[in-house]
Backbone and ligand atoms as CSV (ligand in chain L), in Angstrom:
chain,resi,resn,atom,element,x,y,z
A,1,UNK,N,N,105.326,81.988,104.416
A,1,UNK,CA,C,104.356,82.375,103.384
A,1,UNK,C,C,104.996,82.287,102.001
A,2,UNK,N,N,104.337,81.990,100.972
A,2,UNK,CA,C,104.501,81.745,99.305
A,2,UNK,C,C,104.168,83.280,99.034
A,3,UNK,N,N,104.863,83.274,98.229
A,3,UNK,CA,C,104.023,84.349,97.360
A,3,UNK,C,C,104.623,83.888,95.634
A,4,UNK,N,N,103.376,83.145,95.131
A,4,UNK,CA,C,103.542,82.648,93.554
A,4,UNK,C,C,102.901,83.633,92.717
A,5,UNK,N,N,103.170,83.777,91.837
A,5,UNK,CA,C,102.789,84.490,90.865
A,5,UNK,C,C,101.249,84.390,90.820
A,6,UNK,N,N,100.704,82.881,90.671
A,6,UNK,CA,C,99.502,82.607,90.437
A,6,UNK,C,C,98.715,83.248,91.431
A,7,UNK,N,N,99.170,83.479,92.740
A,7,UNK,CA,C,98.366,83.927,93.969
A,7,UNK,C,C,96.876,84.827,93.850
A,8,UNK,N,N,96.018,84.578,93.838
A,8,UNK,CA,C,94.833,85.331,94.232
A,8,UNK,C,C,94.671,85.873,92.306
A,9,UNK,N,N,95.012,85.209,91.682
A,9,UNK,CA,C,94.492,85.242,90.282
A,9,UNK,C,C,93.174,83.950,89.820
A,10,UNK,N,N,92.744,84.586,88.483
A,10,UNK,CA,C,91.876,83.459,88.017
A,10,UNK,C,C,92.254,82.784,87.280
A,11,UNK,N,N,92.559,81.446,87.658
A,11,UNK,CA,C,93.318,80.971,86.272
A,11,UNK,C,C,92.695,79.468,86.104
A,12,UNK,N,N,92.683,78.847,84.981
A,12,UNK,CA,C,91.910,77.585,84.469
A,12,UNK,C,C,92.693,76.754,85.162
A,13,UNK,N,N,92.335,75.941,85.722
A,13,UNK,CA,C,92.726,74.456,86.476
A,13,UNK,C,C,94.582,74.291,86.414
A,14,UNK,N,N,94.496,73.756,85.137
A,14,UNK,CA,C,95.797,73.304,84.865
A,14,UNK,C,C,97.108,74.578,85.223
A,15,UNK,N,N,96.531,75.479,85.079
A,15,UNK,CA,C,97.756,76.630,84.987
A,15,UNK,C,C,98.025,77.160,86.550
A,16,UNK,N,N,96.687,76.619,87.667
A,16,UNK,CA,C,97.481,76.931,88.739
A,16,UNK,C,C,98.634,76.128,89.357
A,17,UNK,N,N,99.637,74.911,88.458
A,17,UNK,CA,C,100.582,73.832,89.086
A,17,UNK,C,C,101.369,74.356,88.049
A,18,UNK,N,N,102.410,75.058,89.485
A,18,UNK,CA,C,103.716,75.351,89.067
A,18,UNK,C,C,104.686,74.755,89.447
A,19,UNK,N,N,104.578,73.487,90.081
A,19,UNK,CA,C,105.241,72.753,90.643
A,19,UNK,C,C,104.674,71.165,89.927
A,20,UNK,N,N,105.654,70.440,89.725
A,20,UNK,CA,C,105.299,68.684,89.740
A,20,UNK,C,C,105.116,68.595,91.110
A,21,UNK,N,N,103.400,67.878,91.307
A,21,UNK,CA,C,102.907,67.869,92.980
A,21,UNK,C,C,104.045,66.166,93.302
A,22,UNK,N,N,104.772,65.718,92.278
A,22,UNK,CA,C,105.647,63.959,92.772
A,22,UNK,C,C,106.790,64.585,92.931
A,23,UNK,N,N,107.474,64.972,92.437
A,23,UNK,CA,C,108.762,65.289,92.497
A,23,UNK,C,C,109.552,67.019,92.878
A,24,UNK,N,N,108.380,67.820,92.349
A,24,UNK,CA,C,108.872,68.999,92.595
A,24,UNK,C,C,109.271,69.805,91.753
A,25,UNK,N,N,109.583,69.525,90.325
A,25,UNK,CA,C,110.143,69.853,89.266
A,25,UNK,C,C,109.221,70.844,88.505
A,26,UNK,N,N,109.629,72.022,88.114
A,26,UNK,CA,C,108.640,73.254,87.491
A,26,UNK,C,C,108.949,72.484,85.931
A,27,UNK,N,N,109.485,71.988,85.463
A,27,UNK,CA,C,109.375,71.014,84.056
A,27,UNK,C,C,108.343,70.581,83.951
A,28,UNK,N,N,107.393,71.439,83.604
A,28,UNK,CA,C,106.108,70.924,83.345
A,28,UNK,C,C,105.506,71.520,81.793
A,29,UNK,N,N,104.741,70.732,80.952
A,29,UNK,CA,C,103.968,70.746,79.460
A,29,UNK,C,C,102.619,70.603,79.723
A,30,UNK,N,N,101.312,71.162,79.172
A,30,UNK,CA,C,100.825,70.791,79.251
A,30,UNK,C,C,100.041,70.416,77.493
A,31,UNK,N,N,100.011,69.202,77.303
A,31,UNK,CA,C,99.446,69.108,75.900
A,31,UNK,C,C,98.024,69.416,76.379
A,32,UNK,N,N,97.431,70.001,74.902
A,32,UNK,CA,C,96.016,70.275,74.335
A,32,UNK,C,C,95.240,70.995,75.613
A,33,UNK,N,N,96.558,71.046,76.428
A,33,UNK,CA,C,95.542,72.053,77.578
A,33,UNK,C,C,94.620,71.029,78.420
A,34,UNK,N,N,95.008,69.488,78.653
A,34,UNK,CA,C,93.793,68.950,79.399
A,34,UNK,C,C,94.368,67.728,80.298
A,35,UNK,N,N,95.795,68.252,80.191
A,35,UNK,CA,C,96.947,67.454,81.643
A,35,UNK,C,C,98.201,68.096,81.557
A,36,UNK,N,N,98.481,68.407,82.966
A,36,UNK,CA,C,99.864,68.571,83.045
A,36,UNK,C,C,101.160,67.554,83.174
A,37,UNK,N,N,102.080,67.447,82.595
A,37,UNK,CA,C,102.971,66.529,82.241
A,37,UNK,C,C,104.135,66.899,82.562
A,38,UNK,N,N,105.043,65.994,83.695
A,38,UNK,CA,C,106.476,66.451,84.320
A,38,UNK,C,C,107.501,65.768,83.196
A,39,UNK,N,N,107.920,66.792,82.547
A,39,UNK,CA,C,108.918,66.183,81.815
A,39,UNK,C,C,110.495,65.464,82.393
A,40,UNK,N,N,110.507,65.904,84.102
A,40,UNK,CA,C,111.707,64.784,84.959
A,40,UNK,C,C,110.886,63.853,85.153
A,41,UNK,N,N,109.912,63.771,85.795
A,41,UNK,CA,C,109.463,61.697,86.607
A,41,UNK,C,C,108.555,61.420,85.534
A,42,UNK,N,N,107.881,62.164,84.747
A,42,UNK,CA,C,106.936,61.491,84.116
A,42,UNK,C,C,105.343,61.669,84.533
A,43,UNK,N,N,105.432,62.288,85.822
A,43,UNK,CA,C,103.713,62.144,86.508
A,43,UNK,C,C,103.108,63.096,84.947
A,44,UNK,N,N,101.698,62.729,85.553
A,44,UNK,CA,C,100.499,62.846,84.614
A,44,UNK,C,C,99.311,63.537,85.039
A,45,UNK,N,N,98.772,64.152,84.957
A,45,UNK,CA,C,97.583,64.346,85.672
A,45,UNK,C,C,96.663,65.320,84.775
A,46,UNK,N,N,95.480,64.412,84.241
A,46,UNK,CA,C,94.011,65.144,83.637
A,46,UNK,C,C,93.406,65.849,84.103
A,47,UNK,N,N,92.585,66.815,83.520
A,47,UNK,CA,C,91.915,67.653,83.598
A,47,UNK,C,C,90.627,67.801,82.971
A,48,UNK,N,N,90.050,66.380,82.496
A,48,UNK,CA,C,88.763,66.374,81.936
A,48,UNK,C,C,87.631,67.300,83.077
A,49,UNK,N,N,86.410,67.497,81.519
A,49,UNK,CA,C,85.788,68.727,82.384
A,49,UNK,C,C,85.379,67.739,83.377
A,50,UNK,N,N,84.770,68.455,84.621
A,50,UNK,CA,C,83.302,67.916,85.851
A,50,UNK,C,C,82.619,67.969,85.405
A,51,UNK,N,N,81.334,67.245,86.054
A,51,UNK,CA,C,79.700,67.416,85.759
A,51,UNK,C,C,78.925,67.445,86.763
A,52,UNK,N,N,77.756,68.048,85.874
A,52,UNK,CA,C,77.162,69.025,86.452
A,52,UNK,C,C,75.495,68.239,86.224
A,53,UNK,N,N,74.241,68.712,87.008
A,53,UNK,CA,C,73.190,67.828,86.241
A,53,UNK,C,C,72.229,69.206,87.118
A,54,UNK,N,N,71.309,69.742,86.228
A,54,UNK,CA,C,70.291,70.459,86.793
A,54,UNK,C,C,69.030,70.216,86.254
A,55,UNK,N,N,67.880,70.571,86.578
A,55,UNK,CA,C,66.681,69.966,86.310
A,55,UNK,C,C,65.629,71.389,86.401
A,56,UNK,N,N,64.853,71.327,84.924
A,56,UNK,CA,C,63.631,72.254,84.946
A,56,UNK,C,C,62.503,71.603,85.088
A,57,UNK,N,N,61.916,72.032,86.409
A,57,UNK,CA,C,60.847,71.697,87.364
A,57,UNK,C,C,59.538,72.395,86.960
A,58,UNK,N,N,58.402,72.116,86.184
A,58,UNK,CA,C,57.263,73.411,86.037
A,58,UNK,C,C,56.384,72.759,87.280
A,59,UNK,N,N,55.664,73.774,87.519
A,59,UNK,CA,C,54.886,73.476,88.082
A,59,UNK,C,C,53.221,73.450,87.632
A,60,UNK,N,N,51.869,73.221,87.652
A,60,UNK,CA,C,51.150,72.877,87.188
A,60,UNK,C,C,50.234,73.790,86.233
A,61,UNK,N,N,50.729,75.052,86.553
A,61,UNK,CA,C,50.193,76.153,86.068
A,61,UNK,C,C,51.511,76.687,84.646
A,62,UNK,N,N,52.583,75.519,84.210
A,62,UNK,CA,C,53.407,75.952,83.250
A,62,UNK,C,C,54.383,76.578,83.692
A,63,UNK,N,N,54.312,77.047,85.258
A,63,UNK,CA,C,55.397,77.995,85.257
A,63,UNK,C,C,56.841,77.424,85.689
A,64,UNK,N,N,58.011,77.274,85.309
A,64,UNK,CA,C,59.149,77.458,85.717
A,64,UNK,C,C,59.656,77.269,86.993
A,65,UNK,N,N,60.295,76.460,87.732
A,65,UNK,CA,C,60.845,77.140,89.336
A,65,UNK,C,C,62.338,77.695,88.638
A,66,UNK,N,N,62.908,78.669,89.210
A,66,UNK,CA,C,64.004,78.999,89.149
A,66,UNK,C,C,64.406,79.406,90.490
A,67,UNK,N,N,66.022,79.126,90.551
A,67,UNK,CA,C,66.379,79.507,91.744
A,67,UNK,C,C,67.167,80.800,91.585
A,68,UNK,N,N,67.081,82.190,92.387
A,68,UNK,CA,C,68.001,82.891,92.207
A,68,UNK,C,C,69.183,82.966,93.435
A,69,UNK,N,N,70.085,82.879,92.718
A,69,UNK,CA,C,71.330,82.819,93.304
A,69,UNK,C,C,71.903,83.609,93.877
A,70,UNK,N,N,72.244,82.504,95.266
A,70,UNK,CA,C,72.650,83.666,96.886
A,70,UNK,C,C,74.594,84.012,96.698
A,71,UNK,N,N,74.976,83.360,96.125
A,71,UNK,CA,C,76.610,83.543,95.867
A,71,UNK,C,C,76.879,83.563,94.342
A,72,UNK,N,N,78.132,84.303,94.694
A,72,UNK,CA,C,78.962,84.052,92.899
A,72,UNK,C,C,79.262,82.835,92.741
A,73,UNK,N,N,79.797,82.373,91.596
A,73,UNK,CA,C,79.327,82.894,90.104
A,73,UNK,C,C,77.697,83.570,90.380
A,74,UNK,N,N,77.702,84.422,89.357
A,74,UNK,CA,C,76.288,84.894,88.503
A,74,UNK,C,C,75.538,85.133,89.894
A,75,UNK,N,N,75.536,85.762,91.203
A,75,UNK,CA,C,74.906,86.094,92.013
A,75,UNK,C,C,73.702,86.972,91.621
A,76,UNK,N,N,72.591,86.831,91.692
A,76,UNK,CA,C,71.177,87.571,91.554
A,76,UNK,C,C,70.399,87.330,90.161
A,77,UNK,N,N,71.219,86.147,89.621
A,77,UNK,CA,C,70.745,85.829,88.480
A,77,UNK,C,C,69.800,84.435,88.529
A,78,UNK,N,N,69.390,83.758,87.544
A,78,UNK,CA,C,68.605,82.837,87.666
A,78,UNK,C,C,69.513,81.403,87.573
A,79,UNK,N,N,69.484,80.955,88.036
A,79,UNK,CA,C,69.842,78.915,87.826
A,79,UNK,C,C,68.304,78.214,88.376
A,80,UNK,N,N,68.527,77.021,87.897
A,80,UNK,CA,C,68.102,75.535,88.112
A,80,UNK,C,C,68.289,75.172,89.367
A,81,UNK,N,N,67.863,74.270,90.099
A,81,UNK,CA,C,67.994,72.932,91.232
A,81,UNK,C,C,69.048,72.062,90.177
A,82,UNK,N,N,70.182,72.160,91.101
A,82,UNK,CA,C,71.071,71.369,90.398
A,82,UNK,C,C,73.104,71.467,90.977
A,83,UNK,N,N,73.736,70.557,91.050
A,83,UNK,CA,C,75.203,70.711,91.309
A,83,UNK,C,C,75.970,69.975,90.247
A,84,UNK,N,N,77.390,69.426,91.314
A,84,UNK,CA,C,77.928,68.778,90.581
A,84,UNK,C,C,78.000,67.246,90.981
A,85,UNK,N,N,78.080,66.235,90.145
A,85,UNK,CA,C,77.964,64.932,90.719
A,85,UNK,C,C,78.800,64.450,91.153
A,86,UNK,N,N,78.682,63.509,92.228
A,86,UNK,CA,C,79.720,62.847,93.137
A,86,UNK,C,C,80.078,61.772,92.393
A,87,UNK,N,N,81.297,61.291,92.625
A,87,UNK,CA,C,81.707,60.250,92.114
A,87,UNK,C,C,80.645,58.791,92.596
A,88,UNK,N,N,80.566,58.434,91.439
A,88,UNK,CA,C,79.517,57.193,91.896
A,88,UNK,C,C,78.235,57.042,91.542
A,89,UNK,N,N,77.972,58.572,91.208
A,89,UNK,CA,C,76.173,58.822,91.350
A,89,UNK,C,C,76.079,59.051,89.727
A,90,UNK,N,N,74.703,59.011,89.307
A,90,UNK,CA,C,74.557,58.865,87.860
A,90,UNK,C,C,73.825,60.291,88.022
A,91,UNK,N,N,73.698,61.245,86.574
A,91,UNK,CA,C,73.620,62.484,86.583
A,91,UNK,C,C,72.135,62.304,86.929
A,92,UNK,N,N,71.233,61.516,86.685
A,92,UNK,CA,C,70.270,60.925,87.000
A,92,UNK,C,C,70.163,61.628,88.794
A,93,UNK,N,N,70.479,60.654,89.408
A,93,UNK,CA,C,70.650,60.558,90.472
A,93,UNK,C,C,70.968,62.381,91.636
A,94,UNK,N,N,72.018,62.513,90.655
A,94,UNK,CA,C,72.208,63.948,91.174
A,94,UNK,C,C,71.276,65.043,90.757
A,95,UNK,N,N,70.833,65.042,89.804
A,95,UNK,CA,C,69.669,65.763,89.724
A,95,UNK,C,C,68.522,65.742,90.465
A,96,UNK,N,N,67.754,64.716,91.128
A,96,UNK,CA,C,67.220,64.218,92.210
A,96,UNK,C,C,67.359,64.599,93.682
A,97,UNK,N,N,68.752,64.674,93.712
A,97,UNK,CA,C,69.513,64.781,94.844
A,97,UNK,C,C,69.422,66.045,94.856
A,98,UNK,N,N,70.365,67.315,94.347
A,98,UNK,CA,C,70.017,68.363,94.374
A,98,UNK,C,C,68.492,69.195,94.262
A,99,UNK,N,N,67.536,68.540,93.742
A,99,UNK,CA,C,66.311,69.346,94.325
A,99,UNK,C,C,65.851,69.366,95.333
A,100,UNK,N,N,65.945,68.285,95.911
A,100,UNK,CA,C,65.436,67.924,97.253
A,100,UNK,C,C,66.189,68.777,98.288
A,101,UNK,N,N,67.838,68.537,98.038
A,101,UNK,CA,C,68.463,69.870,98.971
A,101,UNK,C,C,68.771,71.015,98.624
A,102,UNK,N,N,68.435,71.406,97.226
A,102,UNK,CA,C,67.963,72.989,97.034
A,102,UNK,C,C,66.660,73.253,96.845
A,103,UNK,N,N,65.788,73.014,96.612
A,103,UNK,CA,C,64.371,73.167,97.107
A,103,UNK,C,C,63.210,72.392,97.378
A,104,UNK,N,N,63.628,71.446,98.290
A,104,UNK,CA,C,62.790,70.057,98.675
A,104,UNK,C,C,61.781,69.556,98.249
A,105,UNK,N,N,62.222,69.029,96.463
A,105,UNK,CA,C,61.189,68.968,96.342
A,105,UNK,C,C,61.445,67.098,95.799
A,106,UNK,N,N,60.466,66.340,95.398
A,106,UNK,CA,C,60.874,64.981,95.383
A,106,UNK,C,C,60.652,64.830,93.775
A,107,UNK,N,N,61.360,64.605,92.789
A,107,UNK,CA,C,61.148,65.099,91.236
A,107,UNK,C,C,60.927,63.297,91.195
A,108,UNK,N,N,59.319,62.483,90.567
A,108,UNK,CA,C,58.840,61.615,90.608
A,108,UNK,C,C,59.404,61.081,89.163
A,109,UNK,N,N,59.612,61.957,88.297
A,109,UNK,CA,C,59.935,60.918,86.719
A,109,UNK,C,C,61.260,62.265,86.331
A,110,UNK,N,N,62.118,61.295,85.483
A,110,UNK,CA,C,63.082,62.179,85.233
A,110,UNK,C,C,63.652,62.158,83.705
A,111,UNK,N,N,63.494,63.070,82.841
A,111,UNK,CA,C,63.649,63.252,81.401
A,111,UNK,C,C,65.092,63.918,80.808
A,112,UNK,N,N,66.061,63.020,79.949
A,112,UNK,CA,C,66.898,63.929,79.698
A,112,UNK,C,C,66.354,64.958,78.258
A,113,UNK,N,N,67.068,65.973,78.686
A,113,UNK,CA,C,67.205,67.208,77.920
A,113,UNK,C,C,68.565,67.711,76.739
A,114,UNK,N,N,69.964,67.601,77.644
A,114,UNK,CA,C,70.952,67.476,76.378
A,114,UNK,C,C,71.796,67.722,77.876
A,115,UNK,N,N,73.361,68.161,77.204
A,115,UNK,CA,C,74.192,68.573,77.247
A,115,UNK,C,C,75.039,69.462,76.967
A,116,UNK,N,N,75.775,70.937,77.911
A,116,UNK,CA,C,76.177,71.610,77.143
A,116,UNK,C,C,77.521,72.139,77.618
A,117,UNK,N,N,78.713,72.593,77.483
A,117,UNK,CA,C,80.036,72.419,78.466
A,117,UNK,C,C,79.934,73.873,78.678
A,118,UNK,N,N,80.538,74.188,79.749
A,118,UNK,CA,C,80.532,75.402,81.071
A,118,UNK,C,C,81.696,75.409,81.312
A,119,UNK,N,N,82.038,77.017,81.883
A,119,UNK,CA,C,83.160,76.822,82.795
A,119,UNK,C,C,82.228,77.182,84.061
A,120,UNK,N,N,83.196,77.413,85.426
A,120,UNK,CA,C,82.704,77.361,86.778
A,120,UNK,C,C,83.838,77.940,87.532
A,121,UNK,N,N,83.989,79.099,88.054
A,121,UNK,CA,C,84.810,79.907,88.746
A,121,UNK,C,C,85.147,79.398,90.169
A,122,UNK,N,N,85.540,78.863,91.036
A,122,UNK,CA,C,85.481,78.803,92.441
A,122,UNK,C,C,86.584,78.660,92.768
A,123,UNK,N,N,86.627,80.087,93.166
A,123,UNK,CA,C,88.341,80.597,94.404
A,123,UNK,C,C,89.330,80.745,93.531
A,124,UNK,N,N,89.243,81.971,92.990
A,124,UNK,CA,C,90.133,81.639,91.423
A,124,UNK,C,C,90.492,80.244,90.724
A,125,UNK,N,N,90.300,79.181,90.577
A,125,UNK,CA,C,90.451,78.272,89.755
A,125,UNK,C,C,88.901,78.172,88.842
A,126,UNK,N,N,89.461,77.994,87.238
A,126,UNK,CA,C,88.327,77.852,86.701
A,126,UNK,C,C,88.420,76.671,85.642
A,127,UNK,N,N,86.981,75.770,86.090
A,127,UNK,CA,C,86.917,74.623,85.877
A,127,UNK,C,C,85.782,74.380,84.838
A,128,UNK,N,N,86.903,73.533,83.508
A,128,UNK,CA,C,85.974,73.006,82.512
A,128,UNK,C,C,84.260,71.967,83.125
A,129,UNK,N,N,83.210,72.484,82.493
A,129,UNK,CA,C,82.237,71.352,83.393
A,129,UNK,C,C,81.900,70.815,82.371
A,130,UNK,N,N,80.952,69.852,82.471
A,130,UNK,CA,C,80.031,69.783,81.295
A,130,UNK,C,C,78.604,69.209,82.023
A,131,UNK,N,N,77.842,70.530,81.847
A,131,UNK,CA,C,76.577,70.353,82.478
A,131,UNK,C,C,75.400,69.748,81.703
A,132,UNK,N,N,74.907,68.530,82.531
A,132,UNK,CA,C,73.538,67.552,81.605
A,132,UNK,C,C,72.254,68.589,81.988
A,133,UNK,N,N,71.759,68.641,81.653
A,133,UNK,CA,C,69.916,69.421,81.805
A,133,UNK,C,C,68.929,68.026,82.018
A,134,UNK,N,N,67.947,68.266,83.228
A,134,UNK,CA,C,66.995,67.758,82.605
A,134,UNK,C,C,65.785,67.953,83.254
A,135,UNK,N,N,64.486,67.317,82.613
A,135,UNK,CA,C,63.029,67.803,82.948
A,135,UNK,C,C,62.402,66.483,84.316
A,136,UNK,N,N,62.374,67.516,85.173
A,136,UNK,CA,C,61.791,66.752,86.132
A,136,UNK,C,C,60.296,67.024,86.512
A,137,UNK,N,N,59.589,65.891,86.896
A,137,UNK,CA,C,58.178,65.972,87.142
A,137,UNK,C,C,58.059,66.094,88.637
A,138,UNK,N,N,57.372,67.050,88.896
A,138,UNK,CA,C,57.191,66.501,90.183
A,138,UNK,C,C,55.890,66.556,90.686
A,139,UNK,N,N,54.960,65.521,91.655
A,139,UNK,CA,C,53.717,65.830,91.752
A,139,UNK,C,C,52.990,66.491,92.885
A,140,UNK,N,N,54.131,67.556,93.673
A,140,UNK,CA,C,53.658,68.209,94.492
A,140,UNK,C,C,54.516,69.258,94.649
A,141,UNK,N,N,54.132,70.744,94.696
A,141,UNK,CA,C,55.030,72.115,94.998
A,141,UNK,C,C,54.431,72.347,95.642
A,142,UNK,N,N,53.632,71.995,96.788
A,142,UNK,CA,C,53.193,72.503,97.963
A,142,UNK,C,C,54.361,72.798,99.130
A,143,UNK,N,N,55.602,71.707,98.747
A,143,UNK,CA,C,56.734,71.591,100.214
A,143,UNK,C,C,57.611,72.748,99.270
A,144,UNK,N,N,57.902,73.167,98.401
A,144,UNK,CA,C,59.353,73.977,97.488
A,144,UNK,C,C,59.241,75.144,98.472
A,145,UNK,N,N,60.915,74.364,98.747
A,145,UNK,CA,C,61.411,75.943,99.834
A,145,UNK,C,C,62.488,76.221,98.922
A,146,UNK,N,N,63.250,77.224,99.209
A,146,UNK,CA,C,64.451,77.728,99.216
A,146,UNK,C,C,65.131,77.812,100.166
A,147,UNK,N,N,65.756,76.707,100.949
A,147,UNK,CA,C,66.675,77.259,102.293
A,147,UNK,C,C,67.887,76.706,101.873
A,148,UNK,N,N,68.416,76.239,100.954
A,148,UNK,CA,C,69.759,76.408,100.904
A,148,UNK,C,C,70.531,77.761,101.236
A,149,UNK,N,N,71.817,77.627,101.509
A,149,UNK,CA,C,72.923,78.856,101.523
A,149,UNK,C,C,72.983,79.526,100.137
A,150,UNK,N,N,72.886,78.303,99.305
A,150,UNK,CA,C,73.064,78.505,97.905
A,150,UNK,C,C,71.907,79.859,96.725
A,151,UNK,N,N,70.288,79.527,97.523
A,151,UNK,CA,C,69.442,80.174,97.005
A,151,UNK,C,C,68.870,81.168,97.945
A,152,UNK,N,N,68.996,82.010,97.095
A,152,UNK,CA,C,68.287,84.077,97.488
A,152,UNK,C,C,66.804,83.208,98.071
A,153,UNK,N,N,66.411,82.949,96.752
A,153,UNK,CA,C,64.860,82.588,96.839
A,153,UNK,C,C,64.314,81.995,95.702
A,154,UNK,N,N,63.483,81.438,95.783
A,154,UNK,CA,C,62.922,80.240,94.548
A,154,UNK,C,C,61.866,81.638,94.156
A,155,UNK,N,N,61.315,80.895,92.541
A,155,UNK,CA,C,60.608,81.611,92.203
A,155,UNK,C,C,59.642,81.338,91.099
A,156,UNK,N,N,58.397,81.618,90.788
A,156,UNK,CA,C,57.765,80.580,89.390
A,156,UNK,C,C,57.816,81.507,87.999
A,157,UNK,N,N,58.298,81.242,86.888
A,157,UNK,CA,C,58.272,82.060,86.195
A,157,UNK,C,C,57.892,81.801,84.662
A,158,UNK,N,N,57.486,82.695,83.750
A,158,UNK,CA,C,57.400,82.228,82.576
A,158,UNK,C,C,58.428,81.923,81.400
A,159,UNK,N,N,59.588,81.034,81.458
A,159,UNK,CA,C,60.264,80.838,80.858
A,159,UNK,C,C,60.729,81.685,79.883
A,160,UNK,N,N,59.256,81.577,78.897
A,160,UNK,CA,C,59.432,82.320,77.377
A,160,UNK,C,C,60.044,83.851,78.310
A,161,UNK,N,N,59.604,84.224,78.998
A,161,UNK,CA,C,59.606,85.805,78.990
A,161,UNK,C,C,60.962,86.560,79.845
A,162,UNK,N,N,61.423,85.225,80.301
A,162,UNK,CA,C,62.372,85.841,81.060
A,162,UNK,C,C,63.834,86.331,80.127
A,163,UNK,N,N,64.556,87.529,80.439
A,163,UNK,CA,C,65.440,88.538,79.398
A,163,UNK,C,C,66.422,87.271,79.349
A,164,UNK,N,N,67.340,87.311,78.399
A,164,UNK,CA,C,68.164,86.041,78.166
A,164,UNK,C,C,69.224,86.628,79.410
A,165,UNK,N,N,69.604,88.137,79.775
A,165,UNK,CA,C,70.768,87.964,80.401
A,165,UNK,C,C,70.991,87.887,81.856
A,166,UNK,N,N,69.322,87.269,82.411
A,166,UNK,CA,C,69.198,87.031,83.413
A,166,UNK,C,C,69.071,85.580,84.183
A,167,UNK,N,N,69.938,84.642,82.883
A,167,UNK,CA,C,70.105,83.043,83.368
A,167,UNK,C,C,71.299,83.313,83.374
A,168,UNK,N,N,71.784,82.405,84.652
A,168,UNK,CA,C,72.928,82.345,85.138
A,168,UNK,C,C,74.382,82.315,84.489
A,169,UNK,N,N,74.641,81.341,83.474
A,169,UNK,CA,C,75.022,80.615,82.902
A,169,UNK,C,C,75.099,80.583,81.547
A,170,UNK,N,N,76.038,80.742,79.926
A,170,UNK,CA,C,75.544,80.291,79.089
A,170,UNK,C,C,75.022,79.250,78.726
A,171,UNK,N,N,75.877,78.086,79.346
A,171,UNK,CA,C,75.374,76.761,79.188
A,171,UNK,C,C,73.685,76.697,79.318
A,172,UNK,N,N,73.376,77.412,80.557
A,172,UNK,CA,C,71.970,77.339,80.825
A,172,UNK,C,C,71.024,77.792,79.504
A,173,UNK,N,N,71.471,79.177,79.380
A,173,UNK,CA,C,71.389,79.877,77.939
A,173,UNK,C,C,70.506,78.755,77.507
A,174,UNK,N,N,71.298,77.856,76.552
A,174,UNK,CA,C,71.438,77.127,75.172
A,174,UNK,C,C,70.747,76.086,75.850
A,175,UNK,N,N,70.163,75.741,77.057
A,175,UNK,CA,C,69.414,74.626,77.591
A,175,UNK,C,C,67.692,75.007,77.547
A,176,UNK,N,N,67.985,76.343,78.111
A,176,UNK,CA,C,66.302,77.053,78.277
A,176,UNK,C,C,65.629,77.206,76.640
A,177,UNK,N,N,66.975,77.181,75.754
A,177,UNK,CA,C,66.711,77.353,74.121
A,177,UNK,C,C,65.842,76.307,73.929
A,178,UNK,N,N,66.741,74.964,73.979
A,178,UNK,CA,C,66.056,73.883,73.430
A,178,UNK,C,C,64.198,73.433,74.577
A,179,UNK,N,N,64.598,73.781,75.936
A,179,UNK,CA,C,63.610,73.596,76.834
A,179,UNK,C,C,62.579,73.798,75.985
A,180,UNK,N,N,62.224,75.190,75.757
A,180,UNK,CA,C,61.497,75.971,75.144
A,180,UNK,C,C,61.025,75.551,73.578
A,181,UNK,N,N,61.738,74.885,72.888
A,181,UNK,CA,C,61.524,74.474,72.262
A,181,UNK,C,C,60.513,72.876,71.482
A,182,UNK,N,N,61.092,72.099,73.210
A,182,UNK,CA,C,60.933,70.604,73.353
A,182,UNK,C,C,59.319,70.887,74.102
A,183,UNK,N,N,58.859,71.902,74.507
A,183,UNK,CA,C,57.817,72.025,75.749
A,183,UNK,C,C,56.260,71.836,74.750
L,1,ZN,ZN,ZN,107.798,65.276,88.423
């Protein structure tokens, strides 16, 4: 067994490598905070943020789907249909993707909204994101479940009215701003 300092702490990406993963060497820098750098072999390794793509779904009556959230981060709070994208897939694409397997639904036209950067907690490491928003149409909420692991339960709501400190997310925050604005 290890026992590192870092153990069972929260710490941003880069700061859990206390080791060069090539050579072994704790000679490590990290400039501007967004790679760690072995000052014996030379290895390299970035830390640009992930991404993220979620999508606000109304349904025909104006209202909102929101999902409330079955795990931490932000457990019992509100998020979007939405993850992080796989290598390969366009945020496009993952936005699509995630509704269908967080609340099956088939989003027919797809609108961007903006961009806004996040962090994201998982298993003490915490990871720069940068999450895209966007407005999806869809022409049927007759199938919207909630059976992911991920969601408590879906829900329709009035955007304007919901308390600000009950979205998940700041990023989300500053997305539902402009939503609300663009609607
Ligand atoms: Zn090294």
């Amino acid at each position: 067994m290890t026992n590192k300092a870092s153990e069972g702490r929260n710490l941003y990406v880069l700061d859990h490598f206390e080791y060069c993963p090539k050579c072994g060497s704790n000679n490590l820098s990290r400039p501007k905070h967004i790679s760690v750098v072995c000052s014996d072999c030379g290895f390299t390794l970035y830390f640009n943020p992930t991404s993220s793509a979620a999508t606000f779904i109304e349904n025909g009556d104006g209202k909102l789907l929101v999902i409330k959230r079955a795990r931490e981060p932000s457990k019992g709070k509100f998020g979007l249909p939405g993850g992080f994208i796989d290598p390969g897939e366009t945020a496009e694409e993952c936005a699509i993707r995630e509704a269908k397997e967080e609340v099956n639904l088939e989003i027919a036209k797809i609108d961007y909204l903006g961009s806004w950067p996040n962090t994201y907690l998982h298993k003490s490491v915490l990871y720069p994101v940068l999450d895209t928003y966007f407005i999806g149409h869809v022409e049927n909420h007759q199938e919207a479940l909630g059976d992911s692991s991920e969601v408590e339960r879906i829900e329709y709501v009035d955007p304007a009215k919901v308390p600000e400190d009950q979205w998940a997310f700041p990023a989300l925050k500053q997305a539902v701003k402009k939503y609300l604005e663009t609607r």
